[in-house]
N, CA, C and O atoms as a DFTB+ gen file, in Angstrom:
380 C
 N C O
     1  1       0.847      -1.187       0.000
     2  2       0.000       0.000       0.000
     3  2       0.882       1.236       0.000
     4  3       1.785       1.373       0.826
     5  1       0.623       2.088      -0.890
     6  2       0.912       3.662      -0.504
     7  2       0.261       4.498      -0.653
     8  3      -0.711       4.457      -1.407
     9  1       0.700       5.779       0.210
    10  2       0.202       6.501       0.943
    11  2       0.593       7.890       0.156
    12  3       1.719       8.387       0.162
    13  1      -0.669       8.471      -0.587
    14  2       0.006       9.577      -1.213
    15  2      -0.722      11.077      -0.610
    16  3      -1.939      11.238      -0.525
    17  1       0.065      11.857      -0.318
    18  2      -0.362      13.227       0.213
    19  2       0.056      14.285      -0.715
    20  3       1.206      14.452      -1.121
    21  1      -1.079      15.052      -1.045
    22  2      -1.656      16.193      -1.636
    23  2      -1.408      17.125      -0.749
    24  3      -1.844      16.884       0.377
    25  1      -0.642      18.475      -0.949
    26  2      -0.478      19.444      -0.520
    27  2      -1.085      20.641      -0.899
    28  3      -1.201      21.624      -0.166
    29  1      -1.557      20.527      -2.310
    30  2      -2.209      21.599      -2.639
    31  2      -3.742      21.146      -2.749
    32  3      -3.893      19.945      -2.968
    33  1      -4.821      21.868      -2.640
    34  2      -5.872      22.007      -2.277
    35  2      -6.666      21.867      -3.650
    36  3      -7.706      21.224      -3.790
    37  1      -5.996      22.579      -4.635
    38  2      -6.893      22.697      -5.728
    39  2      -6.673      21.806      -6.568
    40  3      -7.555      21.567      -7.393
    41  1      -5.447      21.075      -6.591
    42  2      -5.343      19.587      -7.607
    43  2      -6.114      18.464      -6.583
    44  3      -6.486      17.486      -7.231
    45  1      -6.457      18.376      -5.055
    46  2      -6.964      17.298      -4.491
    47  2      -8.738      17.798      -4.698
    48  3      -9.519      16.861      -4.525
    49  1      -9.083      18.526      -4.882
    50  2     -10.222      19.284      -5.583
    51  2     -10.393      19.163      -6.501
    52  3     -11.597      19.214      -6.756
    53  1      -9.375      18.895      -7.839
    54  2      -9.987      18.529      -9.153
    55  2      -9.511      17.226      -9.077
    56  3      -9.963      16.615     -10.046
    57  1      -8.853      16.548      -8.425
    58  2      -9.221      14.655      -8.205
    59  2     -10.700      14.643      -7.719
    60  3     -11.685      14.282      -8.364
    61  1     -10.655      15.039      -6.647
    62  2     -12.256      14.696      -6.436
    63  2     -13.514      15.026      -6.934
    64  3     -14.616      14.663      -6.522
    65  1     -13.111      16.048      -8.240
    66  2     -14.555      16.316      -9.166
    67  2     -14.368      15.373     -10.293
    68  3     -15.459      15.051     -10.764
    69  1     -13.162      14.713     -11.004
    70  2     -12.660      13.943     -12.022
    71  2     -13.047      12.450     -11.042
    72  3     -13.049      11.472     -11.789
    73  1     -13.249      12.213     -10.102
    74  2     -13.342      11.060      -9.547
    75  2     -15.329      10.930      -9.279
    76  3     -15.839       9.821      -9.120
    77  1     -15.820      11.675      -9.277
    78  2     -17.006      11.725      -8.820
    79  2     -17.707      11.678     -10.778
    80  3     -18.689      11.036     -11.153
    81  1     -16.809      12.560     -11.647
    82  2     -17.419      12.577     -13.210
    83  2     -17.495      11.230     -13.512
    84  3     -18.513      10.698     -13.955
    85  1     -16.068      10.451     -13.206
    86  2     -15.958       9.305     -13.848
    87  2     -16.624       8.290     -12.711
    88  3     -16.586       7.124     -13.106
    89  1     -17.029       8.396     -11.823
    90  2     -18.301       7.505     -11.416
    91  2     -16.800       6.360     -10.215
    92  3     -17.000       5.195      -9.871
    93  1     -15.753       7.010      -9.931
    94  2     -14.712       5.698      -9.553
    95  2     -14.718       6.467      -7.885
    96  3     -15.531       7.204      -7.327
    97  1     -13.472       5.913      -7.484
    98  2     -13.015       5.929      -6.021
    99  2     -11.997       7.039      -6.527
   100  3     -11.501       7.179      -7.645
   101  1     -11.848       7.719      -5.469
   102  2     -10.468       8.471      -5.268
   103  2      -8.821       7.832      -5.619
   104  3      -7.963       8.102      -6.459
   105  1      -8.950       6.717      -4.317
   106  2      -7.989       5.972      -4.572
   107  2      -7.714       5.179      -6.389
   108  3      -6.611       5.088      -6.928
   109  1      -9.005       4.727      -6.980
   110  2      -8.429       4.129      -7.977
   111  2      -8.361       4.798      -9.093
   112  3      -7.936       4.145     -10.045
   113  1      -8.761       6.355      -9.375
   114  2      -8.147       7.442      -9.851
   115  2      -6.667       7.383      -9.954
   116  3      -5.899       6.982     -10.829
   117  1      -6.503       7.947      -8.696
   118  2      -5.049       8.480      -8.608
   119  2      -4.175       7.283      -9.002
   120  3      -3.141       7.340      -9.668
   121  1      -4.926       5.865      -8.332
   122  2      -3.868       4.595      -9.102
   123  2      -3.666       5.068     -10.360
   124  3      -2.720       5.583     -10.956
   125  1      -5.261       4.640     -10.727
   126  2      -4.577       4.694     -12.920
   127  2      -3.566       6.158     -12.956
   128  3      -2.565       6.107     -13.671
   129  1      -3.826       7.321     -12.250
   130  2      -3.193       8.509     -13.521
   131  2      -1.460       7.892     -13.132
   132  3      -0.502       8.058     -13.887
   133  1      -1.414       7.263     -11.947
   134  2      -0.070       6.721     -11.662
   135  2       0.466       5.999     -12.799
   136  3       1.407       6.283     -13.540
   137  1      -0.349       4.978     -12.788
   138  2       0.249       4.075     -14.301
   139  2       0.141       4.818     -15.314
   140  3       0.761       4.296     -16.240
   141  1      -0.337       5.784     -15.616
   142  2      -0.854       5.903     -16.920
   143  2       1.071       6.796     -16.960
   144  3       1.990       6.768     -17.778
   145  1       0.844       7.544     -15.452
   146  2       2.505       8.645     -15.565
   147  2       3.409       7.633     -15.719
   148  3       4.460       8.145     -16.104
   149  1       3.532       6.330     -15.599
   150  2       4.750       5.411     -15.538
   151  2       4.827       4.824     -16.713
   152  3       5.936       4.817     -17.246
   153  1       4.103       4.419     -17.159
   154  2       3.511       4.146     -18.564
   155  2       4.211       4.970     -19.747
   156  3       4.982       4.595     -20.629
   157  1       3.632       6.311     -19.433
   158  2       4.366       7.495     -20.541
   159  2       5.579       7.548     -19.977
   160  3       6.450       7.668     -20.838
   161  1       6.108       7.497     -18.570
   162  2       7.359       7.753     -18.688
   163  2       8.405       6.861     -19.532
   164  3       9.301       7.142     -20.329
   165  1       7.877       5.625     -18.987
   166  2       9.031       4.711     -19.914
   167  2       8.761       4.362     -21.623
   168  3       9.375       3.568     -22.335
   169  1       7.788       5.130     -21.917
   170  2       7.831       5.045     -23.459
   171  2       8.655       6.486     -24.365
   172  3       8.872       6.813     -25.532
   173  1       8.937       7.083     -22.815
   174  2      10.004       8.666     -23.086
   175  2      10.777       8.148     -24.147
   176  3      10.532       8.512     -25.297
   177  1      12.222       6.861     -23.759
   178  2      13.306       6.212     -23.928
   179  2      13.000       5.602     -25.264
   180  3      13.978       5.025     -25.741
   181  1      11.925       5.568     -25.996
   182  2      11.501       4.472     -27.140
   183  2      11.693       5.550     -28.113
   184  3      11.533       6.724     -27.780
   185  1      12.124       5.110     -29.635
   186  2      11.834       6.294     -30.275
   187  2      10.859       5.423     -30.691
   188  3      10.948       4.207     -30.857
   189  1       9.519       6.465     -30.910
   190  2       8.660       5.899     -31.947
   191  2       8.320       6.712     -33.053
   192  3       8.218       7.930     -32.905
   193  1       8.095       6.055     -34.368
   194  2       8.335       6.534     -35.513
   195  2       7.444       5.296     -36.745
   196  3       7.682       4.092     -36.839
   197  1       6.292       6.203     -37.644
   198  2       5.770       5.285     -38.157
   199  2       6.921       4.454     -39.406
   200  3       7.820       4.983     -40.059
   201  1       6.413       2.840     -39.398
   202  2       6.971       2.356     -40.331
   203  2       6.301       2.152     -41.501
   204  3       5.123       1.797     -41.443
   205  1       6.779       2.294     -42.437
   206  2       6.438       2.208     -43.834
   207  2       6.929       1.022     -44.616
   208  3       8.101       0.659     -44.724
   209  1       5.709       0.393     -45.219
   210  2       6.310      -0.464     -46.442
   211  2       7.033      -0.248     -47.268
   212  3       6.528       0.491     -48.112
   213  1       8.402      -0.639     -47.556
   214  2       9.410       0.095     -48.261
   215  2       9.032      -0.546     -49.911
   216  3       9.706      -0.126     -50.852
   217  1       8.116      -1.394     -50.115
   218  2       8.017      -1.804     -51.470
   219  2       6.925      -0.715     -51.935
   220  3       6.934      -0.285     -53.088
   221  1       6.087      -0.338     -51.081
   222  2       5.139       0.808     -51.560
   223  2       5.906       2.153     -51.497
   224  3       5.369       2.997     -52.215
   225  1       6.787       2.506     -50.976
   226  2       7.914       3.746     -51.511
   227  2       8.801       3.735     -52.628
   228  3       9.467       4.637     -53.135
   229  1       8.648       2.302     -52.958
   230  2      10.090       2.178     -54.248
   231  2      10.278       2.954     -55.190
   232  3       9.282       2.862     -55.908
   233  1      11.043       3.732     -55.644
   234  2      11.212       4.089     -56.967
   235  2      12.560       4.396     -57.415
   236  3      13.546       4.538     -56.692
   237  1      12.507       4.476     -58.568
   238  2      13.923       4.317     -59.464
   239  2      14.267       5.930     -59.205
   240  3      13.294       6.653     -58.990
   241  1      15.384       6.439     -59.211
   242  2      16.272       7.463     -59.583
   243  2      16.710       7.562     -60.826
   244  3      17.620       6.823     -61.201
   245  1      16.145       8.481     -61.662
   246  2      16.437       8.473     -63.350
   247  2      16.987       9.826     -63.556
   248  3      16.171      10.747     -63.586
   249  1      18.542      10.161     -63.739
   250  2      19.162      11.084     -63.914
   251  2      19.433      11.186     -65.328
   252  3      19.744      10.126     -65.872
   253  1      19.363      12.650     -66.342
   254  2      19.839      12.439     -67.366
   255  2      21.104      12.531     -67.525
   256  3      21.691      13.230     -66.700
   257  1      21.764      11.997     -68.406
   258  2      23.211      12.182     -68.159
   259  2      23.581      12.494     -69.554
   260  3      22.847      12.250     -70.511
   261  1      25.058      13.187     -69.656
   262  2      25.172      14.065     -71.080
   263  2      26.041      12.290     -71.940
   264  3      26.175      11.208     -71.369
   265  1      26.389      12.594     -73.165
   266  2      27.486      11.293     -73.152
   267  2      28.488      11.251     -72.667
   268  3      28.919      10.339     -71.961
   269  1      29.295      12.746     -73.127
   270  2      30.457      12.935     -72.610
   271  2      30.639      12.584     -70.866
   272  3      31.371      11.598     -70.784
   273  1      30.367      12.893     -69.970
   274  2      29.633      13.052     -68.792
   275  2      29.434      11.544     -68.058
   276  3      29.760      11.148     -66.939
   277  1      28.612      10.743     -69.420
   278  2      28.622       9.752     -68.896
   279  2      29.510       8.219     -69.081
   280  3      29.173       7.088     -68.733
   281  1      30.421       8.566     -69.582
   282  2      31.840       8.092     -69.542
   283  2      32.708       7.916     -68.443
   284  3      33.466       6.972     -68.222
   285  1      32.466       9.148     -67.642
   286  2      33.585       9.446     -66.473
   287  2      32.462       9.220     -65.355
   288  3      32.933       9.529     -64.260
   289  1      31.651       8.954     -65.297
   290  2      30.506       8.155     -64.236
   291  2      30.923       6.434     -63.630
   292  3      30.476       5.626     -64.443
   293  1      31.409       5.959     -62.828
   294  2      30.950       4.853     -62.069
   295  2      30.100       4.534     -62.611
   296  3      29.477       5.377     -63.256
   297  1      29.682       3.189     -62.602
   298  2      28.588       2.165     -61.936
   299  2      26.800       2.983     -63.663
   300  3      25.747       2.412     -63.944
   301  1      27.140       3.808     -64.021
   302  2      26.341       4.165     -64.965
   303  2      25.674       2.871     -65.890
   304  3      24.567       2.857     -66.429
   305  1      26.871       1.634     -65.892
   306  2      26.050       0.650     -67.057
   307  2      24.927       0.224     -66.399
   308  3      24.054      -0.019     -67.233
   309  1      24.445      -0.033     -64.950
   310  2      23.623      -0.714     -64.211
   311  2      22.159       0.193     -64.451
   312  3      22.031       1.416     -64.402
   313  1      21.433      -0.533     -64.641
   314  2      20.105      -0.254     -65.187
   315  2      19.649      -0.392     -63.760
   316  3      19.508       0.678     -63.166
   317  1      19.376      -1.554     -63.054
   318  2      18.266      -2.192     -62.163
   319  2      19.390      -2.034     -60.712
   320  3      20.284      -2.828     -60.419
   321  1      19.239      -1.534     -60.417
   322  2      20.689      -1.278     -58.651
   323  2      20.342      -2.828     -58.297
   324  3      20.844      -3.898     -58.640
   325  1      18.880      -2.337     -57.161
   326  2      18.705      -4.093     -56.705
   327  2      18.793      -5.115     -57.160
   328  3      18.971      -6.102     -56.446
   329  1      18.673      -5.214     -58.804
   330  2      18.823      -6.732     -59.097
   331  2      20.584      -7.472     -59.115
   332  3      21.105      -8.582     -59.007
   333  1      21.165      -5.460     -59.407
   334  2      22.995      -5.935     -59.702
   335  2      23.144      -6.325     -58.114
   336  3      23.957      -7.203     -57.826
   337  1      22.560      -5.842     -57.320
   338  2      23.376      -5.710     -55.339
   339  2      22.991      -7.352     -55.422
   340  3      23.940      -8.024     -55.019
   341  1      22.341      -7.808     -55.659
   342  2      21.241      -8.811     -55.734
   343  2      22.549     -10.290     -56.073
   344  3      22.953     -11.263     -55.435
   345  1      22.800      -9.699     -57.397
   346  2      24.001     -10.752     -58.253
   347  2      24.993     -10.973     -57.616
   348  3      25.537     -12.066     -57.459
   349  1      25.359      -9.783     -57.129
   350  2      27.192      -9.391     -56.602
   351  2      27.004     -10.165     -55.333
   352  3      27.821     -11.046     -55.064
   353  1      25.599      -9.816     -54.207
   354  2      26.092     -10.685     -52.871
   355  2      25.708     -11.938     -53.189
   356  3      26.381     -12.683     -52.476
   357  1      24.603     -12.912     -54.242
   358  2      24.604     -14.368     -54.537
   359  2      26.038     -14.810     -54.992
   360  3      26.668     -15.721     -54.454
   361  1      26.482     -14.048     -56.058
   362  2      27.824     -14.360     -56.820
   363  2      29.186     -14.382     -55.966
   364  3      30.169     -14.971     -56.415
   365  1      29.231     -13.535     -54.362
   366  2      30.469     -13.775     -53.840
   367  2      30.100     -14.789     -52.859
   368  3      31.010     -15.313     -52.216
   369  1      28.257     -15.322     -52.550
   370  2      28.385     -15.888     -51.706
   371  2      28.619     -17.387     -51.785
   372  3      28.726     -18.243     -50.907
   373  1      28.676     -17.448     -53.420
   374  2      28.753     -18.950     -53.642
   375  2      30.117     -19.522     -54.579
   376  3      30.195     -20.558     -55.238
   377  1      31.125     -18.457     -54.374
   378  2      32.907     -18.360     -54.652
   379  2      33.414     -18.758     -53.555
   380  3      34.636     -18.808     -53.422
């Protein structure tokens, strides 16, 4: 059991009008807003952040490139990225 003391007058005054709205006890008020504060506290530490289907975001990057230009480019012959990343880690994993 614990024992919680209210010092100020006007928050133990709006427990007891929030306790009388919602039809409960005093005591099992102040329990829940307890959990509910412990609750939010330890979800402080979480990042939360929506996740997204990354196959419904997909899309290609289509740069134009000059000829000259695209001579002195890297990696330019690759049409499909994922299917080459795709080859290169099957192809070293089975050397």
């Amino acid at each position: 059991m614990l024992a919680i003391k209210i010092d100020n007058p006007e928050i133990e005054n709006k427990f007891k009008e929030y306790a009388k709205k919602q039809k409960k006890s005093l005591e099992d008020l102040v329990s829940d807003a307890l959990k509910l504060f412990l609750d939010l506290h330890k979800k402080d530490d979480e990042l939360i952040y929506a996740k997204k289907d990354p196959m419904k975001h997909l899309h290609k990057i289509k740069y134009d490139y000059d000829e000259e230009f695209c001579d002195e480019v890297a990696l330019t012959h690759i049409e499909d990225s994922a299917k080459y990343i795709h080859d290169l880690r099957r192809k070293r994993k089975y050397e």
